[in-house]
PDB file with SEQRES, HELIX, SHEET and CRYST1 records, atoms N, CA, C and O in Angstrom:
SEQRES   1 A   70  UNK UNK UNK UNK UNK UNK UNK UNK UNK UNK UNK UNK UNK          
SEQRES   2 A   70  UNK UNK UNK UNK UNK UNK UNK UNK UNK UNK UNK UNK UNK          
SEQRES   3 A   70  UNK UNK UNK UNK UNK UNK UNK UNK UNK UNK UNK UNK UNK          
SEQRES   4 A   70  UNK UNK UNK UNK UNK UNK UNK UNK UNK UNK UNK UNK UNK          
SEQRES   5 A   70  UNK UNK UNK UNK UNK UNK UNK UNK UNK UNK UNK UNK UNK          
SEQRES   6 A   70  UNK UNK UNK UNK UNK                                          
HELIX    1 AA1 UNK A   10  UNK A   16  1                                   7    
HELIX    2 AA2 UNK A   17  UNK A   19  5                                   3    
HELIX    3 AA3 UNK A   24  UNK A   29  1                                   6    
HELIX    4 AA4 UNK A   49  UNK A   53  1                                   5    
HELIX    5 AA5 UNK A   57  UNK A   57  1                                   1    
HELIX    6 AA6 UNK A   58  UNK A   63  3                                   6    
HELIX    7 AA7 UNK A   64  UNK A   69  1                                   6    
SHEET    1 AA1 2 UNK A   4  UNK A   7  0                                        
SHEET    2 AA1 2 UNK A  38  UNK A  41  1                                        
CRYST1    1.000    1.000    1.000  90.00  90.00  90.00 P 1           1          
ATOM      1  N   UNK A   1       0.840  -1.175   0.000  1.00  0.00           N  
ATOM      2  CA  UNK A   1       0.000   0.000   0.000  1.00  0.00           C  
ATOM      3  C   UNK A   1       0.886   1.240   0.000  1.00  0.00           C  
ATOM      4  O   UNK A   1       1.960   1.276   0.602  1.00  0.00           O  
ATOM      5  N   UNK A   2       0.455   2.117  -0.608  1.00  0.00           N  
ATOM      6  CA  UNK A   2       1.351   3.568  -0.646  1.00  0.00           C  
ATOM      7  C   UNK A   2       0.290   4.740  -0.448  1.00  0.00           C  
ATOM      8  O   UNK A   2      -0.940   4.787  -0.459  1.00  0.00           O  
ATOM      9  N   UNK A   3       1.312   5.664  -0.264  1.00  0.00           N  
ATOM     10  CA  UNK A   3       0.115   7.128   0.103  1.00  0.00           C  
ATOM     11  C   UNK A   3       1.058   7.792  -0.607  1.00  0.00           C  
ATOM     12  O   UNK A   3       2.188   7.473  -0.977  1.00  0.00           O  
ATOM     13  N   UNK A   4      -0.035   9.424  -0.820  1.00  0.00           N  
ATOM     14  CA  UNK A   4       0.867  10.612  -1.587  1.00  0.00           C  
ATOM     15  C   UNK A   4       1.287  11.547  -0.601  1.00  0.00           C  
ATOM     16  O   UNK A   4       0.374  12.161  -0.049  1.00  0.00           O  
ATOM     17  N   UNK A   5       2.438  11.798  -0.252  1.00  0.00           N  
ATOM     18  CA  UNK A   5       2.492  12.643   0.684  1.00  0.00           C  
ATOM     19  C   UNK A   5       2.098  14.231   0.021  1.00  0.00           C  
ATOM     20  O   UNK A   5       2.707  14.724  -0.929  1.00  0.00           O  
ATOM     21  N   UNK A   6       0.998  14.864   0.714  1.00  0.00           N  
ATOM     22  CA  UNK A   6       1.191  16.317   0.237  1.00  0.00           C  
ATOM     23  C   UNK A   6       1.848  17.608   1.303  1.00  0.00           C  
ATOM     24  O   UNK A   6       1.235  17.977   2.304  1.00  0.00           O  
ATOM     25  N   UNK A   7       2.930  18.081   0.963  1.00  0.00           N  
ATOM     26  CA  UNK A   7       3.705  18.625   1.876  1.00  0.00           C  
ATOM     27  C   UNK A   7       3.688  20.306   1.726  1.00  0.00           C  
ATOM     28  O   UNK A   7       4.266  20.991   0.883  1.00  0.00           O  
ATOM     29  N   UNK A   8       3.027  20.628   2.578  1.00  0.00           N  
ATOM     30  CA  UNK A   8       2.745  22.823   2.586  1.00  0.00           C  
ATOM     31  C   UNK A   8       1.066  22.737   1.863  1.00  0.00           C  
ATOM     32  O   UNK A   8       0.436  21.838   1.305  1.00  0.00           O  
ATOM     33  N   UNK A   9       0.820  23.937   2.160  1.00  0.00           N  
ATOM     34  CA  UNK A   9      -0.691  23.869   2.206  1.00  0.00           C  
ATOM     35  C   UNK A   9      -0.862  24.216   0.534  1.00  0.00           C  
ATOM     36  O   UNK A   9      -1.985  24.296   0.035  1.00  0.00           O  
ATOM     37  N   UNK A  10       0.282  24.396  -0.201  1.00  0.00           N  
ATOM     38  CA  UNK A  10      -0.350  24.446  -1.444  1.00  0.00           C  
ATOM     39  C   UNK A  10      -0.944  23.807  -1.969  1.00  0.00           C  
ATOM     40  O   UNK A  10      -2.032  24.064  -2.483  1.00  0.00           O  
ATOM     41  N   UNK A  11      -0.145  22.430  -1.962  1.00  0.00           N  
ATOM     42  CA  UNK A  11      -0.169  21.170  -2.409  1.00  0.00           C  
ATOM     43  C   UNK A  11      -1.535  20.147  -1.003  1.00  0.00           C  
ATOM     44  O   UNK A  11      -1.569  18.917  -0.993  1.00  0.00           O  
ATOM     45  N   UNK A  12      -2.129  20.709  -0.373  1.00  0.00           N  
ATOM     46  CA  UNK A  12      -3.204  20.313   0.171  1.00  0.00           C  
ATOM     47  C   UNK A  12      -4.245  21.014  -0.435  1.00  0.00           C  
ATOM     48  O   UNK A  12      -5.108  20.359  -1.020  1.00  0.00           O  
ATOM     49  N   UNK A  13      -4.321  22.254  -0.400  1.00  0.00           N  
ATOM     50  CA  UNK A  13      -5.752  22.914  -1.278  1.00  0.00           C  
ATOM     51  C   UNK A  13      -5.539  22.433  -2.560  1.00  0.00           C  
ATOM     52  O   UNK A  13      -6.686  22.331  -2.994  1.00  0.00           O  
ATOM     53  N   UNK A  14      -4.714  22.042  -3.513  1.00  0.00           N  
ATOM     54  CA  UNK A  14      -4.784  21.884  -4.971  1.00  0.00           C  
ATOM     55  C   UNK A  14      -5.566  20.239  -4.712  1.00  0.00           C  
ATOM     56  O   UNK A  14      -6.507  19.927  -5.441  1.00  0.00           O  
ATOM     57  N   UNK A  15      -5.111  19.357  -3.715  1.00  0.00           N  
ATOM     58  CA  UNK A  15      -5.155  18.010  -3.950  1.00  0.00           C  
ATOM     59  C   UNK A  15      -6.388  17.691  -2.869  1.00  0.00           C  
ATOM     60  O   UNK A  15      -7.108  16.743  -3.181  1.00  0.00           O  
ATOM     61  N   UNK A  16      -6.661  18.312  -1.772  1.00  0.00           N  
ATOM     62  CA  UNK A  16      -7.793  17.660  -1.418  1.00  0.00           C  
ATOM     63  C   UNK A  16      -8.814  18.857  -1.226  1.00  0.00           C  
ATOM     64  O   UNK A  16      -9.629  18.849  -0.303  1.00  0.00           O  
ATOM     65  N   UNK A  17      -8.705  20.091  -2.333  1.00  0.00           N  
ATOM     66  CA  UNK A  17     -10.196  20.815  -2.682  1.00  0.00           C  
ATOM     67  C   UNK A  17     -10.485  21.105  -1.245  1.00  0.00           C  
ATOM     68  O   UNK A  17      -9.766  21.252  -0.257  1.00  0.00           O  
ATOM     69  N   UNK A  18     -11.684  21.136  -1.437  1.00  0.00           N  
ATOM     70  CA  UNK A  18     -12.700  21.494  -0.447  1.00  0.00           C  
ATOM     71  C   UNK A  18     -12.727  20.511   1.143  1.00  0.00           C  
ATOM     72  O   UNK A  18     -13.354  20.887   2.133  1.00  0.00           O  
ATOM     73  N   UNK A  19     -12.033  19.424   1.091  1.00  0.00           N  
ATOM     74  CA  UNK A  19     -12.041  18.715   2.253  1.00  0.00           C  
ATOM     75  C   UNK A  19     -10.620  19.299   3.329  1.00  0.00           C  
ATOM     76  O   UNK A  19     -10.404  19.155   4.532  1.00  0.00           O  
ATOM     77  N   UNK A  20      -9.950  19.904   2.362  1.00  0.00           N  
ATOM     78  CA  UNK A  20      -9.130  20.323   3.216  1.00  0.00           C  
ATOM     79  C   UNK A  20     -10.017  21.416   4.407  1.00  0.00           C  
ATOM     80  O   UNK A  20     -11.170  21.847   4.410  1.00  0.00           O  
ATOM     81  N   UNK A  21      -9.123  21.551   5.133  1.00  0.00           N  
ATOM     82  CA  UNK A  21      -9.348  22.454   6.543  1.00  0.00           C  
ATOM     83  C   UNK A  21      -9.250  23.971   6.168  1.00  0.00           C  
ATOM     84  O   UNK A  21      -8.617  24.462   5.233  1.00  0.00           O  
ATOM     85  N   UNK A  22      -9.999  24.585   7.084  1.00  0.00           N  
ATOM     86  CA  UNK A  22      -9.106  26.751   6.902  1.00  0.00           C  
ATOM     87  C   UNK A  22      -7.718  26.662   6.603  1.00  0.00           C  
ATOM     88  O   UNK A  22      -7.170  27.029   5.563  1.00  0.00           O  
ATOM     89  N   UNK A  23      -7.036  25.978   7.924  1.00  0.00           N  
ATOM     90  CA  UNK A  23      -5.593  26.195   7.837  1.00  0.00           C  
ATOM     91  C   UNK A  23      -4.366  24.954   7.698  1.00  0.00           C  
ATOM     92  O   UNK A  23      -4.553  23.851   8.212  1.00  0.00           O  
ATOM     93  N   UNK A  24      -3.412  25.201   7.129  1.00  0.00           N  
ATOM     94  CA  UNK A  24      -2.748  24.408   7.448  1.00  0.00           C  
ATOM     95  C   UNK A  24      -2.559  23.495   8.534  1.00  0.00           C  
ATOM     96  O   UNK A  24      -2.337  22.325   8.222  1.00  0.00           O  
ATOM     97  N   UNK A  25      -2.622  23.935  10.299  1.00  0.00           N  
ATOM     98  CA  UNK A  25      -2.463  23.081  11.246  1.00  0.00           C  
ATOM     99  C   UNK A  25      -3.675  22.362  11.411  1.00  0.00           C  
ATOM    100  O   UNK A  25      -3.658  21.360  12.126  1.00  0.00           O  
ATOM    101  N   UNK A  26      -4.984  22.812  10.720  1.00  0.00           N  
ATOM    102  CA  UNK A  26      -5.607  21.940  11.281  1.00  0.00           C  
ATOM    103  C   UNK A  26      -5.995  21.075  10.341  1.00  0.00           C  
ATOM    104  O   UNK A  26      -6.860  20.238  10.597  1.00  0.00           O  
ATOM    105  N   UNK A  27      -5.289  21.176   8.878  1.00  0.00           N  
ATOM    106  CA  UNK A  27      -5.131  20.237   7.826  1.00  0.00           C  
ATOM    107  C   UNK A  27      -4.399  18.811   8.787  1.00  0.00           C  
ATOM    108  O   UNK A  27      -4.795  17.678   9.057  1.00  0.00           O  
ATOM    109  N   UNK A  28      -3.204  19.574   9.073  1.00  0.00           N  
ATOM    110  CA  UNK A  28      -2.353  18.565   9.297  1.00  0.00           C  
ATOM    111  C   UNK A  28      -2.474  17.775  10.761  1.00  0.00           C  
ATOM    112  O   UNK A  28      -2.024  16.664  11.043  1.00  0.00           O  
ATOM    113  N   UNK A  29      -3.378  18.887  11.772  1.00  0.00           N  
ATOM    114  CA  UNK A  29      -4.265  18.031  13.351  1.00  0.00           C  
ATOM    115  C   UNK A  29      -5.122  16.939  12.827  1.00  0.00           C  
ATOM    116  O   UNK A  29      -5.143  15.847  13.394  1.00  0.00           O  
ATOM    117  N   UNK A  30      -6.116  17.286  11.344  1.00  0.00           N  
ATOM    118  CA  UNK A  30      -6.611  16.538  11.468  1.00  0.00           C  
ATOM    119  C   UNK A  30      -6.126  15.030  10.025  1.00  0.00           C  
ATOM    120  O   UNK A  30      -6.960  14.524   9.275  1.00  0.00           O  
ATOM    121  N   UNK A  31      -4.611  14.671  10.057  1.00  0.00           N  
ATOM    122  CA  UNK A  31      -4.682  14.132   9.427  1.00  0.00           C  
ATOM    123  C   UNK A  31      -4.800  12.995   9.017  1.00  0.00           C  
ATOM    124  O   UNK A  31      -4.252  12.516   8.024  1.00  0.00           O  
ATOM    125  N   UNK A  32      -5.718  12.340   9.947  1.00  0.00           N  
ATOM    126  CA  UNK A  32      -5.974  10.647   9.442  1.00  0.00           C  
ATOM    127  C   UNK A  32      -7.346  10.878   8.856  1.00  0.00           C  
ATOM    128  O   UNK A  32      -7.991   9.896   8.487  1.00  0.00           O  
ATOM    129  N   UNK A  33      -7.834  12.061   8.743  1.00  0.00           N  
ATOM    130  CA  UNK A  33      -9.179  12.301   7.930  1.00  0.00           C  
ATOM    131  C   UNK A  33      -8.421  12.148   6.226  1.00  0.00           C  
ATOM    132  O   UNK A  33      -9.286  11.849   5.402  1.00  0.00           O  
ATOM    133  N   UNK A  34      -7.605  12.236   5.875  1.00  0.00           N  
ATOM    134  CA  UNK A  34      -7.037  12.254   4.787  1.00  0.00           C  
ATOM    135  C   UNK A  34      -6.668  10.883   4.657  1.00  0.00           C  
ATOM    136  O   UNK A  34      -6.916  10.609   3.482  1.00  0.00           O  
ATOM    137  N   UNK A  35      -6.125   9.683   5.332  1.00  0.00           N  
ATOM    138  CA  UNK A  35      -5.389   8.205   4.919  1.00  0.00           C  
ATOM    139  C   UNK A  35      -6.628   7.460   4.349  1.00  0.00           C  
ATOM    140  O   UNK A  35      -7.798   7.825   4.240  1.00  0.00           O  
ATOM    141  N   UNK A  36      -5.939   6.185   3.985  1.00  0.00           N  
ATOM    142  CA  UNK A  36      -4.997   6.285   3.537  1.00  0.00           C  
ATOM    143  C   UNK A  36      -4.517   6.747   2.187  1.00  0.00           C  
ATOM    144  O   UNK A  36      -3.371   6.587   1.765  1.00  0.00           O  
ATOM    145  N   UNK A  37      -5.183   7.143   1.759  1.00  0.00           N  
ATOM    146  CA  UNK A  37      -4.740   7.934   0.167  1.00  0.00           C  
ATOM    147  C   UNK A  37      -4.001   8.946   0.412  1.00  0.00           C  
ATOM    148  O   UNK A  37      -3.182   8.987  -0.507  1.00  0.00           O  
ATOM    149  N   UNK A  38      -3.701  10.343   1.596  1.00  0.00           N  
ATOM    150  CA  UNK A  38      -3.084  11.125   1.719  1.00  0.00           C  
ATOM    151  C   UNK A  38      -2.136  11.044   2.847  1.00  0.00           C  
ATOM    152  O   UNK A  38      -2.274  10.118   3.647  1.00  0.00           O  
ATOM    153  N   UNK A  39      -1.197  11.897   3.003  1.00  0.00           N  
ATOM    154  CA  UNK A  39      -0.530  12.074   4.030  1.00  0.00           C  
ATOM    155  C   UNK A  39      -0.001  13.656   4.047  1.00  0.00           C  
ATOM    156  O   UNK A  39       0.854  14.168   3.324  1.00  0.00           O  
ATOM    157  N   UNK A  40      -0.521  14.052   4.746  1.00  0.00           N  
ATOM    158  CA  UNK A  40      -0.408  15.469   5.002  1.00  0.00           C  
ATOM    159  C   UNK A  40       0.938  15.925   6.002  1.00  0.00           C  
ATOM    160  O   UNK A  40       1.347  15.293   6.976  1.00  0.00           O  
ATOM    161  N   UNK A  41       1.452  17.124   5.493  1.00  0.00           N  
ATOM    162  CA  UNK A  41       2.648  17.866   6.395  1.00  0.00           C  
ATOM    163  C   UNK A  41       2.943  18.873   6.130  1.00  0.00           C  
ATOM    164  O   UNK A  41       2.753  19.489   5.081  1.00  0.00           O  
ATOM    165  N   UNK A  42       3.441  19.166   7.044  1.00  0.00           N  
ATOM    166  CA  UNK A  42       3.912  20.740   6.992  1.00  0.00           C  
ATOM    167  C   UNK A  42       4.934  20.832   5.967  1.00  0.00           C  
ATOM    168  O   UNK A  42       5.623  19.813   5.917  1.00  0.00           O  
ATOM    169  N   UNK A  43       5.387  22.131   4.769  1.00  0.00           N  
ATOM    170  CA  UNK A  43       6.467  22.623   4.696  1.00  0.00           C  
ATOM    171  C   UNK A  43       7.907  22.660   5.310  1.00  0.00           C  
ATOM    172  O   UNK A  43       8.219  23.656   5.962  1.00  0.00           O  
ATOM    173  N   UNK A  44       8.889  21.544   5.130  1.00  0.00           N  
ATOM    174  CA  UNK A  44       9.867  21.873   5.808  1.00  0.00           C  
ATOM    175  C   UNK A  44      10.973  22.601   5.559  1.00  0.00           C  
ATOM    176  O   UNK A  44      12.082  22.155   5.264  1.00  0.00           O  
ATOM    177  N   UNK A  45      10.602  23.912   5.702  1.00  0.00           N  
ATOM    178  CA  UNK A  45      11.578  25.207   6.148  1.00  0.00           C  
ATOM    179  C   UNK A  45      11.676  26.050   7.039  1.00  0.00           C  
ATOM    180  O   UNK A  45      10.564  26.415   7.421  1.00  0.00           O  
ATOM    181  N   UNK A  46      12.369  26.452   7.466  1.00  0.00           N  
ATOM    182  CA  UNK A  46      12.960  26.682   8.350  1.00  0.00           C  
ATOM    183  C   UNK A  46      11.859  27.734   9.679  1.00  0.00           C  
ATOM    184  O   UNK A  46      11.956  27.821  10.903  1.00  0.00           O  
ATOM    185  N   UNK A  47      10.934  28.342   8.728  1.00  0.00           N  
ATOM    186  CA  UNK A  47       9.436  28.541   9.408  1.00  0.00           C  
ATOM    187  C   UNK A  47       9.341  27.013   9.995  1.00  0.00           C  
ATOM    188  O   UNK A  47      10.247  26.931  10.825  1.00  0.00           O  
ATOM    189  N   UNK A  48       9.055  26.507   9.966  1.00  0.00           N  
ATOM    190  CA  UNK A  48       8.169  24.761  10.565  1.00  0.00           C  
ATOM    191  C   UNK A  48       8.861  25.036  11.711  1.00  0.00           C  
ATOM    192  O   UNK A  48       8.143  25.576  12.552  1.00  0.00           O  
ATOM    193  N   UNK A  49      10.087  24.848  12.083  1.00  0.00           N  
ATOM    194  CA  UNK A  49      10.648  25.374  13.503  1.00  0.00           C  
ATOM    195  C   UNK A  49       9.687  25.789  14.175  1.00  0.00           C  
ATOM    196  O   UNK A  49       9.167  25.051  15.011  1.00  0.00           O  
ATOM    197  N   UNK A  50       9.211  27.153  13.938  1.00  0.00           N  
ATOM    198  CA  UNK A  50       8.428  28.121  14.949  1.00  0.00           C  
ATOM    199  C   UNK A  50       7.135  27.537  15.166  1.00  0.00           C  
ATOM    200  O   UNK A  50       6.416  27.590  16.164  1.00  0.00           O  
ATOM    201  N   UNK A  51       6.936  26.874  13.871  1.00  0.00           N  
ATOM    202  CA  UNK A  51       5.194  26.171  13.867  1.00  0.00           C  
ATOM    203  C   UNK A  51       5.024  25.020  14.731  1.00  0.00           C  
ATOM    204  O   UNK A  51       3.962  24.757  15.293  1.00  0.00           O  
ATOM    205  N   UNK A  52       6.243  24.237  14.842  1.00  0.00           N  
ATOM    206  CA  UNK A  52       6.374  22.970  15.591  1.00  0.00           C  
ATOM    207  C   UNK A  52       6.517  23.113  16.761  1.00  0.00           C  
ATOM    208  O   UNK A  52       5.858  22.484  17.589  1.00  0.00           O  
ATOM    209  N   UNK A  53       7.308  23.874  17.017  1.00  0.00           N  
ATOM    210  CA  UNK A  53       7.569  24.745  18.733  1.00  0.00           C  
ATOM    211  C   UNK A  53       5.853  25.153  19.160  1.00  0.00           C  
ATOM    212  O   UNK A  53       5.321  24.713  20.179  1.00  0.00           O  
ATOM    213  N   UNK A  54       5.328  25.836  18.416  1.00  0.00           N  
ATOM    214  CA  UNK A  54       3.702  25.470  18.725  1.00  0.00           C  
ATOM    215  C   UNK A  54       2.911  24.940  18.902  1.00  0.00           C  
ATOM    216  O   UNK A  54       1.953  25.241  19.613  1.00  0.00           O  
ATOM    217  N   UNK A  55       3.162  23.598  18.047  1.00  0.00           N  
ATOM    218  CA  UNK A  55       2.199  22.468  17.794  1.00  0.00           C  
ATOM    219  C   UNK A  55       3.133  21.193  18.152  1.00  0.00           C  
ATOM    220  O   UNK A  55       3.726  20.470  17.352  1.00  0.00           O  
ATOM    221  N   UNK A  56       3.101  21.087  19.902  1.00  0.00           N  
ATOM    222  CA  UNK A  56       3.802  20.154  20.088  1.00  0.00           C  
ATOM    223  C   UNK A  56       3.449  18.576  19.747  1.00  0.00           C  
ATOM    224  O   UNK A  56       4.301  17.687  19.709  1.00  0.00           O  
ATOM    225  N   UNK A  57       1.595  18.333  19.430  1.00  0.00           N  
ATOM    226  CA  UNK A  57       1.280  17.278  19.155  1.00  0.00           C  
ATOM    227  C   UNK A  57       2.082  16.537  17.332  1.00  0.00           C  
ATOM    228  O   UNK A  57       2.020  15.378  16.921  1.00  0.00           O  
ATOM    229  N   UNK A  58       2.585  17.466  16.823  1.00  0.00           N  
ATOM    230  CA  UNK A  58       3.154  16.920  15.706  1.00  0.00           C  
ATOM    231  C   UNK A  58       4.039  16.170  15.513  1.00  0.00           C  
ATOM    232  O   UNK A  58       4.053  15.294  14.649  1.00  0.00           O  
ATOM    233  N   UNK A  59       5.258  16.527  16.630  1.00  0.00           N  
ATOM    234  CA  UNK A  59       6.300  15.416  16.874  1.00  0.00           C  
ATOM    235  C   UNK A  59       5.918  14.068  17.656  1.00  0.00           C  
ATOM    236  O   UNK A  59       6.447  12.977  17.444  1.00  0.00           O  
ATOM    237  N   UNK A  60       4.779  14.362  18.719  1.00  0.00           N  
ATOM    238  CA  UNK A  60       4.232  13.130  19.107  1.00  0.00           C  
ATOM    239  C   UNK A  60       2.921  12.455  18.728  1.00  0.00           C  
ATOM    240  O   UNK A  60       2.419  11.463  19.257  1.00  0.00           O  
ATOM    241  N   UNK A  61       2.519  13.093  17.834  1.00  0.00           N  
ATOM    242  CA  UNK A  61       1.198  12.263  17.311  1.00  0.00           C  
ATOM    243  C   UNK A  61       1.553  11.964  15.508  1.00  0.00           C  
ATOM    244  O   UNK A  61       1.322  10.828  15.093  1.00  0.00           O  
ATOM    245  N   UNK A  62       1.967  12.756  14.769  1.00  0.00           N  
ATOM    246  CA  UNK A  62       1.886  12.309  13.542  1.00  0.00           C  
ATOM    247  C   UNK A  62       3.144  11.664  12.954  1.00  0.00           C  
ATOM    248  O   UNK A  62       3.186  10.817  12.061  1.00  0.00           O  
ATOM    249  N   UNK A  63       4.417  12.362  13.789  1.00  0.00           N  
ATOM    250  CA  UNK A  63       5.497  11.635  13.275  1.00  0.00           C  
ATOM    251  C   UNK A  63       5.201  10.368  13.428  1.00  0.00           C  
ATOM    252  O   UNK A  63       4.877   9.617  12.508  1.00  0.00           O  
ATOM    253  N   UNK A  64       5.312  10.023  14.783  1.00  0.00           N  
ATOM    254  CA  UNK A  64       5.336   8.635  14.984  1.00  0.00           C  
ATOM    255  C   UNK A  64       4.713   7.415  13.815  1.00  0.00           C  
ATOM    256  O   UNK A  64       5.223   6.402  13.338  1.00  0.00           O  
ATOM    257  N   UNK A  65       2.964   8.276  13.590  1.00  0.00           N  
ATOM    258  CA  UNK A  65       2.769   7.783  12.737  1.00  0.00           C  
ATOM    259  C   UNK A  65       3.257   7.795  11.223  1.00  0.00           C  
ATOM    260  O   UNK A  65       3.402   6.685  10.710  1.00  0.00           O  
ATOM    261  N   UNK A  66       3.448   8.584  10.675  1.00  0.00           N  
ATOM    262  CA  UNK A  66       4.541   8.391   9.546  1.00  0.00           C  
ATOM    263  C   UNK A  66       5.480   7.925   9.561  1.00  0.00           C  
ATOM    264  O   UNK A  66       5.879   7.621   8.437  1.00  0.00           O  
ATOM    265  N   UNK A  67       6.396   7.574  10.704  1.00  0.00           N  
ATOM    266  CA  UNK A  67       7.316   6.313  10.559  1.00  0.00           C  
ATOM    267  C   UNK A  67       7.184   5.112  10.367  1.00  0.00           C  
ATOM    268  O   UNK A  67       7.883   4.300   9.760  1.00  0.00           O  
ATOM    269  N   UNK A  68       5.909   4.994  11.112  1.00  0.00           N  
ATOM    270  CA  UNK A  68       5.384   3.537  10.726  1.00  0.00           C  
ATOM    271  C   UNK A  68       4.407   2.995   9.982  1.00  0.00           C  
ATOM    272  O   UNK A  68       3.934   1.859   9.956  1.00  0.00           O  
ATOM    273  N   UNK A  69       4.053   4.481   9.071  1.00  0.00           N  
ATOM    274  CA  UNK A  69       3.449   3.910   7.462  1.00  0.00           C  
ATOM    275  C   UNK A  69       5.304   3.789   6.829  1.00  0.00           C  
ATOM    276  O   UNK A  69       5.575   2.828   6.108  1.00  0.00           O  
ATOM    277  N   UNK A  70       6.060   4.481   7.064  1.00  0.00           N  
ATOM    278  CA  UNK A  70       7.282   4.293   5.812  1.00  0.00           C  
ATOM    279  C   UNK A  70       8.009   2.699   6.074  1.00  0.00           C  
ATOM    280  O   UNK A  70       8.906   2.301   5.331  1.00  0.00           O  
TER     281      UNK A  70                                                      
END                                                                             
């Protein structure tokens, strides 16, 4: 089984339309509404720092899980 990862909110509004969320974090809070066909994430540059320092559930709720879809 494989998924598409879509990574920065461009590439979430182009690919999941209207199901996507307002914002990016809560694209990516809510992302098992997207599996398994998607896999949603943040942009990684050097902004994500500041965003992650915010959103501490990302390193412990979604990484985890994306390690163990890869």
């Amino acid at each position: 089984m494989f998924f598409i990862l879509l990574i920065g909110k461009y590439s979430q509004d182009y690919y999941l339309k209207k199901t996507a969320k307002k914002t990016l974090t809560e694209t990516v809070f809510n992302f098992g509404d997207y599996l398994p066909k998607y896999f949603v994430l943040p942009h990684p540059s050097p902004r994500k720092n500041i965003w992650q320092a915010k959103n501490k559930w990302f390193v412990t709720d979604v990484l985890p899980d994306l390690k163990s879809k890869i």
